[in-house]
C-alpha positions in Angstrom: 81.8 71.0 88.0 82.1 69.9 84.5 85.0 68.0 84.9 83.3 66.0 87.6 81.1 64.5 85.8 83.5 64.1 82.7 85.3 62.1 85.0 82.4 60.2 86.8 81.3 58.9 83.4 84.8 58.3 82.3 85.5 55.9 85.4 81.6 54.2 85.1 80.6 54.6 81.3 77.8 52.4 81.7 76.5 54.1 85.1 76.4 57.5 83.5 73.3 58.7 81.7 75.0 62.3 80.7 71.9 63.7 82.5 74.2 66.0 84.2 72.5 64.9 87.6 75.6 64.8 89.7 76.3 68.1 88.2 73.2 69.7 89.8 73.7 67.8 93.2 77.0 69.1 93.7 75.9 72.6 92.9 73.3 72.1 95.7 75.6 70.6 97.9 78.2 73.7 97.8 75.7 76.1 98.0 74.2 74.3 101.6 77.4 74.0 102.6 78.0 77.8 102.7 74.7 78.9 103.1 73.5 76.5 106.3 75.6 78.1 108.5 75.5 81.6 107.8 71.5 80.7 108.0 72.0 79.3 111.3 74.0 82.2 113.0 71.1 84.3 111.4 68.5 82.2 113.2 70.0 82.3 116.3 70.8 86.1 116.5 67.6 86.9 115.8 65.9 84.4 118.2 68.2 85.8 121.1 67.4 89.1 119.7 63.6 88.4 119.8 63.9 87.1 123.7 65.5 90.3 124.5 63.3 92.6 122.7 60.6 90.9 124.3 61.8 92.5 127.6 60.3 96.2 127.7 61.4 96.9 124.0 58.5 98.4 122.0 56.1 96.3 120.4 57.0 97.3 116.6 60.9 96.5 117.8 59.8 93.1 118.8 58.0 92.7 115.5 60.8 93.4 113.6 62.9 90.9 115.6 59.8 88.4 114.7 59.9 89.1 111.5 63.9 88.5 111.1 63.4 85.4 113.3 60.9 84.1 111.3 62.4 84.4 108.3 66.0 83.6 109.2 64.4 80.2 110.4 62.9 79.5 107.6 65.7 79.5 105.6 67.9 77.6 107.8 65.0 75.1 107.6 65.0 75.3 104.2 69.2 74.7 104.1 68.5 71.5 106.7 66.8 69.7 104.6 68.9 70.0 101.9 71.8 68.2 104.3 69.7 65.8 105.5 68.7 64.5 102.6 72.4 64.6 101.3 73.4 62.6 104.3 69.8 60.3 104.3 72.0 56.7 104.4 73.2 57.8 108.1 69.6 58.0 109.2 68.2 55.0 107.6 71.2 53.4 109.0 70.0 54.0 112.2 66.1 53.2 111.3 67.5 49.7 110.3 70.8 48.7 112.7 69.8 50.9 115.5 72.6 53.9 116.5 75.4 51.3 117.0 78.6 53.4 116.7 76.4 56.8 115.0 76.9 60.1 116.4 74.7 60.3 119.3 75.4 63.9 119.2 73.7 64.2 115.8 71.0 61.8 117.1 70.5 64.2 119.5 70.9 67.7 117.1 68.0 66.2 115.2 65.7 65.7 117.9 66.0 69.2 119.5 65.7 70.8 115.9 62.4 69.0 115.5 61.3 70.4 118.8 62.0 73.1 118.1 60.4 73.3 114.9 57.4 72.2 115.8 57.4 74.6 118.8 58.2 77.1 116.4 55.0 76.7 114.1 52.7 76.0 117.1 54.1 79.8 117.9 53.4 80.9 114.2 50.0 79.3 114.3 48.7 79.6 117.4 50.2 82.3 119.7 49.9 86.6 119.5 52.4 88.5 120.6 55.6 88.1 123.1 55.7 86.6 126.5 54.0 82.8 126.0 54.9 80.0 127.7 55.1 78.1 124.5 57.3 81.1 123.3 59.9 80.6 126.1 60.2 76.9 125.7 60.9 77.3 122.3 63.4 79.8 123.1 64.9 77.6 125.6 65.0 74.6 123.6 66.5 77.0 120.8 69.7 78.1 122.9 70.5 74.0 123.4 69.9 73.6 119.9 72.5 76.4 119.4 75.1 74.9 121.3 74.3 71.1 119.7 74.6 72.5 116.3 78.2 74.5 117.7 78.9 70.8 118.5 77.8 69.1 115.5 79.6 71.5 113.5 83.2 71.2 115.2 82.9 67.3 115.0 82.8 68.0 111.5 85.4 70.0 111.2 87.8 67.6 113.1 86.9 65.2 110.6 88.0 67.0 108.1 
């Protein structure tokens, strides 16, 4: 990492502040790279776990499932923000020349995360217990999410 920035404020002397900025960002950015989709896989056992356990399991099972779900989320929330704010310009791009040649894929990603975000804190907030109809929309929703972000992430890989 050091070497990095020695050369970043080798190549723009004037640019660099030695505030060791870039230093930090890159840190974050390897550690969301790793850690978004081991999140995700997390999120999205859980949540298929929760459905399931919601189907005659006991309620301290389902709880547990909850709980994992829950928390799982949370941190793969955490981890999304974290990318989309490393890869802002693409989205502002779009807020100011429309989606022209962008991924309508990701367009897509990011709306059905959002729904299902705010599904999933209408659950937190305002439903008790399993079986809601609010519950199985979100878990709907959830499993095309899954297989966006499956997409998403091996249009990236092609890429390189």
């Amino acid at each position: 990492m050091k070497r990095i920035a020695t050369k970043y404020a080798a190549m723009h002397p004037r640019r660099c502040a030695a505030c060791r900025e870039c230093m930090e960002t890159r840190k974050i950015s390897f550690m969301t790279k790793r850690m978004l989709p081991l999140a995700f896989v997390a999120s999205a056992v859980s949540g298929i776990g929760l459905h399931i356990a919601g189907h005659g399991t006991g309620h301290e099972v389902w709880h547990n499932w909850a709980v994992a779900h829950v928390l799982s989320s949370l941190l793969w929330l955490i981890f999304v923000v974290f990318h989309i704010k490393r890869y802002g310009r693409w989205y502002k791009a779009i807020a100011s020349k429309g989606i022209g040649k962008k991924s309508r894929m990701t367009l897509a990603l990011s709306v059905v995360f959002l729904i299902v975000v705010v599904t999933g804190i209408v659950l937190i907030a305002c439903v008790d217990g399993a079986n809601s109809v609010i519950g199985l929309w979100h878990y709907r929703i959830g499993l095309l999410l899954i297989v966006f972000s499956l997409i998403h992430i091996a249009k990236r890989k092609q890429k390189g």
